[in-house]
C-alpha positions as protocol buffer text, in pm:
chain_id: "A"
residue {
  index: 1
  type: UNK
  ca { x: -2608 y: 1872 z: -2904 }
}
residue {
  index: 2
  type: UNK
  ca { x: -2385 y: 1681 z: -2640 }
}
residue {
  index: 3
  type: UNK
  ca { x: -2040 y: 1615 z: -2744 }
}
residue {
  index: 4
  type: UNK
  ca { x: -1840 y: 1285 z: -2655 }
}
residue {
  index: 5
  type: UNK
  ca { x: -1467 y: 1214 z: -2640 }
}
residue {
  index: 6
  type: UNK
  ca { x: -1354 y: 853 z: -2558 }
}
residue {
  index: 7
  type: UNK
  ca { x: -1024 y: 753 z: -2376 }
}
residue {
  index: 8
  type: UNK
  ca { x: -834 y: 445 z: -2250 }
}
residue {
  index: 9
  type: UNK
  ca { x: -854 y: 147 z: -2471 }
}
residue {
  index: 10
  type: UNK
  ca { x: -585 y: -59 z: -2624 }
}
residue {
  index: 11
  type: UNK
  ca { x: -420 y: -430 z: -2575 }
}
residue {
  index: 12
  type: UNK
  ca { x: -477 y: -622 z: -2288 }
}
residue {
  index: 13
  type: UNK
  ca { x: -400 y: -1020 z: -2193 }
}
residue {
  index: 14
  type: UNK
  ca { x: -680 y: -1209 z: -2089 }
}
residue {
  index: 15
  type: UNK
  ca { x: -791 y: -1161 z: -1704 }
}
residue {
  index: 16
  type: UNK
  ca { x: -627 y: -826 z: -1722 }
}
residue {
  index: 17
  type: UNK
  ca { x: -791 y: -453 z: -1640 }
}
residue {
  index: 18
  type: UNK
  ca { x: -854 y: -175 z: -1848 }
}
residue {
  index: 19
  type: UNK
  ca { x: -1017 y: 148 z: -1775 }
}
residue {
  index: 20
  type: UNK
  ca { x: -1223 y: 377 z: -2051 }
}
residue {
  index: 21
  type: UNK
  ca { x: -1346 y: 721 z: -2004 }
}
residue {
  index: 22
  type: UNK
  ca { x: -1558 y: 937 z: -2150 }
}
residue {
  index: 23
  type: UNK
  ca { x: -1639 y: 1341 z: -2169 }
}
residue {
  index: 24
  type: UNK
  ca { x: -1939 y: 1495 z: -2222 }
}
residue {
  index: 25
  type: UNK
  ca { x: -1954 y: 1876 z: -2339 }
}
residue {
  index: 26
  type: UNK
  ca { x: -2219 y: 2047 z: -2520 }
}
residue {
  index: 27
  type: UNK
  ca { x: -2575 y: 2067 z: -2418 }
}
residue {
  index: 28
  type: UNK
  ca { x: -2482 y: 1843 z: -2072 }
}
residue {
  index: 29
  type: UNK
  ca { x: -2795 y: 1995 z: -1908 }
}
residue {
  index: 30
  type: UNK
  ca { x: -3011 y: 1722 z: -2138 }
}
residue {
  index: 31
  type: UNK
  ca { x: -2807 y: 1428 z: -2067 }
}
residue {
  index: 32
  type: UNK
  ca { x: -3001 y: 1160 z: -1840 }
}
residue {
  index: 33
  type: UNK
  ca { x: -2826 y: 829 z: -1906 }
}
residue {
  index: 34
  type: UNK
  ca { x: -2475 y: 798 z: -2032 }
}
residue {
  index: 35
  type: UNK
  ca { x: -2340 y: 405 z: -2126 }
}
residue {
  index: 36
  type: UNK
  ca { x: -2094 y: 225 z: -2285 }
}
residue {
  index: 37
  type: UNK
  ca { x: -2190 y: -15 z: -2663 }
}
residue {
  index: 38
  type: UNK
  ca { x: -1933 y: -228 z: -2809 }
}
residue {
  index: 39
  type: UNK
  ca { x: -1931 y: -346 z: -3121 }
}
residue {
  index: 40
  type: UNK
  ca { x: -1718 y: -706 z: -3231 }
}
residue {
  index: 41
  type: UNK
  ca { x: -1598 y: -759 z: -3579 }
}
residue {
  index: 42
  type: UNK
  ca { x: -1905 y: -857 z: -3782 }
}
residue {
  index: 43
  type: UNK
  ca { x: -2181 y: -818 z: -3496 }
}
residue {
  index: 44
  type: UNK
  ca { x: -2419 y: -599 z: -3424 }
}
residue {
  index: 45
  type: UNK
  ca { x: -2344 y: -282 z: -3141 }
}
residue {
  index: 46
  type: UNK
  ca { x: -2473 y: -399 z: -2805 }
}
residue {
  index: 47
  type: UNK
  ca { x: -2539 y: -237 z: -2529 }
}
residue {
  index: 48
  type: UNK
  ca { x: -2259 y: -297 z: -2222 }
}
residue {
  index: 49
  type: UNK
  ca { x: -2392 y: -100 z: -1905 }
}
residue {
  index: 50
  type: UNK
  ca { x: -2557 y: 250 z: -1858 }
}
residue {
  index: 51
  type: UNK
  ca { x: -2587 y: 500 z: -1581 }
}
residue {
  index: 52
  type: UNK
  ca { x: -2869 y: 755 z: -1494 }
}
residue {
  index: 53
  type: UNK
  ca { x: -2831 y: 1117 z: -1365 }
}
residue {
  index: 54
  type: UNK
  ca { x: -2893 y: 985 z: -1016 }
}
residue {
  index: 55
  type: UNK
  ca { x: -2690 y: 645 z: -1037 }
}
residue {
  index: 56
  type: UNK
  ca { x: -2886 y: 377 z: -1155 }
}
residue {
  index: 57
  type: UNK
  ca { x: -2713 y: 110 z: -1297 }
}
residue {
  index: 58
  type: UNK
  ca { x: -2806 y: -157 z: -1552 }
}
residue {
  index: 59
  type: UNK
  ca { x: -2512 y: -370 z: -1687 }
}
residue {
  index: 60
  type: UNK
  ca { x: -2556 y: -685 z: -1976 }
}
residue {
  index: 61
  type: UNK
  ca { x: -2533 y: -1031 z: -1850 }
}
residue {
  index: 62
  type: UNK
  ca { x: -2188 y: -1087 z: -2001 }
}
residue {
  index: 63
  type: UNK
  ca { x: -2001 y: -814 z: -1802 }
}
residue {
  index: 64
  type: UNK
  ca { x: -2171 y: -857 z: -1481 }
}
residue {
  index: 65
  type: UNK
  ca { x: -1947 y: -875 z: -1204 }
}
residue {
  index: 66
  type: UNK
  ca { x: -1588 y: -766 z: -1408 }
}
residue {
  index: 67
  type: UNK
  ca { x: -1703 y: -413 z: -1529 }
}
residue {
  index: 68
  type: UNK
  ca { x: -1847 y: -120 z: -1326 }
}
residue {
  index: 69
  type: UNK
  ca { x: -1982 y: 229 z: -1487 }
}
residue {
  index: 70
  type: UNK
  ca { x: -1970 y: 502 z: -1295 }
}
residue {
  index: 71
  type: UNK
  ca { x: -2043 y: 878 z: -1345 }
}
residue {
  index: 72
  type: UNK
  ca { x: -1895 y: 1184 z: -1205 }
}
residue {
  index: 73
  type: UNK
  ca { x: -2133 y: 1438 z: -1279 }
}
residue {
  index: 74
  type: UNK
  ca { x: -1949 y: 1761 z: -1181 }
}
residue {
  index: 75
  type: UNK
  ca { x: -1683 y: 1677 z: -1425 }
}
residue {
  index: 76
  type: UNK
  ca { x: -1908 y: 1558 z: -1714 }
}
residue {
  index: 77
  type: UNK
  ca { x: -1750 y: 1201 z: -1733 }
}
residue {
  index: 78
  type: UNK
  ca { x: -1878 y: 867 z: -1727 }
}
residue {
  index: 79
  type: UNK
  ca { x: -1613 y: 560 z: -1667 }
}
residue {
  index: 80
  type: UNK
  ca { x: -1582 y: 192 z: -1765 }
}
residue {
  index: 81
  type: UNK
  ca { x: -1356 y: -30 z: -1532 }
}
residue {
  index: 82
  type: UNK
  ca { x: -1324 y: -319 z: -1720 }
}
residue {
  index: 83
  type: UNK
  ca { x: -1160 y: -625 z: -1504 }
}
residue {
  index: 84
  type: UNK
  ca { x: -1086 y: -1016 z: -1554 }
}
residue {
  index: 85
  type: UNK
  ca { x: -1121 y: -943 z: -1908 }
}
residue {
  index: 86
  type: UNK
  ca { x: -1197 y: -1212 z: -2180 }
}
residue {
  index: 87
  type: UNK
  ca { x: -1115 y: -1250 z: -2582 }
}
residue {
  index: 88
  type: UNK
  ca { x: -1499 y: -1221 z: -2612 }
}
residue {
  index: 89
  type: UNK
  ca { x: -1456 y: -862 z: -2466 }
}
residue {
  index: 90
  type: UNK
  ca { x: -1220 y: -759 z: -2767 }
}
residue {
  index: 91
  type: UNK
  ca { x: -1475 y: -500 z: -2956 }
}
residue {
  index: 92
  type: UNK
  ca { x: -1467 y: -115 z: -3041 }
}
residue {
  index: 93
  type: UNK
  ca { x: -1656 y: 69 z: -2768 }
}
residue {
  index: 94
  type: UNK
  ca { x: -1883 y: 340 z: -2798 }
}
residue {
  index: 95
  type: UNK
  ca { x: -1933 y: 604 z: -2523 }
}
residue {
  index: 96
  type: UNK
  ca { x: -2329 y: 734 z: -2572 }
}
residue {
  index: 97
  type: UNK
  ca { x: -2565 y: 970 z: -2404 }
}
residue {
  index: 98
  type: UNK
  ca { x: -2956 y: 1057 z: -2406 }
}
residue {
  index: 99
  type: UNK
  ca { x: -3210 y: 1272 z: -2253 }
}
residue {
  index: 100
  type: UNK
  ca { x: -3563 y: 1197 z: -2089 }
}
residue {
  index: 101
  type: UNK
  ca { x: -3712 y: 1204 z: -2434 }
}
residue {
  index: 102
  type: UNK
  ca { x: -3551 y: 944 z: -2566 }
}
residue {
  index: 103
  type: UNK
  ca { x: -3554 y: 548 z: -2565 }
}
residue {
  index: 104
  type: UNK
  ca { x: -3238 y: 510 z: -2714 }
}
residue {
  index: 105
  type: UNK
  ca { x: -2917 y: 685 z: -2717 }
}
residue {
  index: 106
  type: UNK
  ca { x: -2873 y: 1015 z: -2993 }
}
residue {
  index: 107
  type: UNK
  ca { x: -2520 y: 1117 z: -2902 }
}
residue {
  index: 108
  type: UNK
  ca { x: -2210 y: 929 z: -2970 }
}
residue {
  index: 109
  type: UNK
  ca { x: -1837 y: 913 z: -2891 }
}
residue {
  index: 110
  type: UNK
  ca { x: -1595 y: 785 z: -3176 }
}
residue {
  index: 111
  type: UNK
  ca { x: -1557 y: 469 z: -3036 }
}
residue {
  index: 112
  type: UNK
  ca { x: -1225 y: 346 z: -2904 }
}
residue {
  index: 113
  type: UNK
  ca { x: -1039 y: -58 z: -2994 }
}
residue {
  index: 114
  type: UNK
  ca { x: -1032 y: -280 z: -2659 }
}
residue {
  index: 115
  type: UNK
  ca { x: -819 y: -607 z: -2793 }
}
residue {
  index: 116
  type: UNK
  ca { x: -814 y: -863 z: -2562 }
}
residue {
  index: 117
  type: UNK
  ca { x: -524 y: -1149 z: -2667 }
}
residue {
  index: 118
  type: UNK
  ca { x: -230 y: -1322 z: -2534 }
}
């Protein structure tokens, strides 16, 4: 099993910056795409942008353009850069991971509070 430890959220005004990260340890040989959910107060966990072994990104329509994933593989991390921030952004974020034989994620990080507010 792949273990997950989240970092770097907190309070931020709106069209600030705010950087997650995330650690992988465990079985890290299996992992193929690592991403980043969120989850707002009383909506369901969507998905915000993954990452493949080799690079290849896929991001949701919302954060397009303010938030880059990236992955550095010899230290088992994945990132979330997380720029011109909105209120809409506020949610609990979820570090994940899966391998080739899976459509959807089966590991999970704790999840860690991004509030954005004036």
């Amino acid at each position: 099993q792949v273990q997950l430890v989240e970092s770097g959220g907190g309070l931020v005004q709106p069209g600030g910056s705010l950087g997650l990260s995330c650690a992988a340890s465990g079985s890290i040989f299996s992992i193929y795409v690592m991403g980043w959910y969120r989850q707002a107060a009383g909506k369901q966990r969507a998905l915000v942008a993954d990452i493949t072994r080799g690079g290849i990104t896929n991001y949701a329509d919302s954060v397009k353009g303010r938030f880059t994933i990236s992955r550095d593989n010899s230290k088992n991390t994945v990132y979330l850069q997380m720029n011109s921030l909105k209120p809409e952004d506020t949610a609990v974020y979820y570090c994940s991971a899966r391998g080739l034989g899976n459509s959807a994620p089966n590991s999970w990080g704790q999840g860690t509070q991004v509030t954005v507010s004036s």
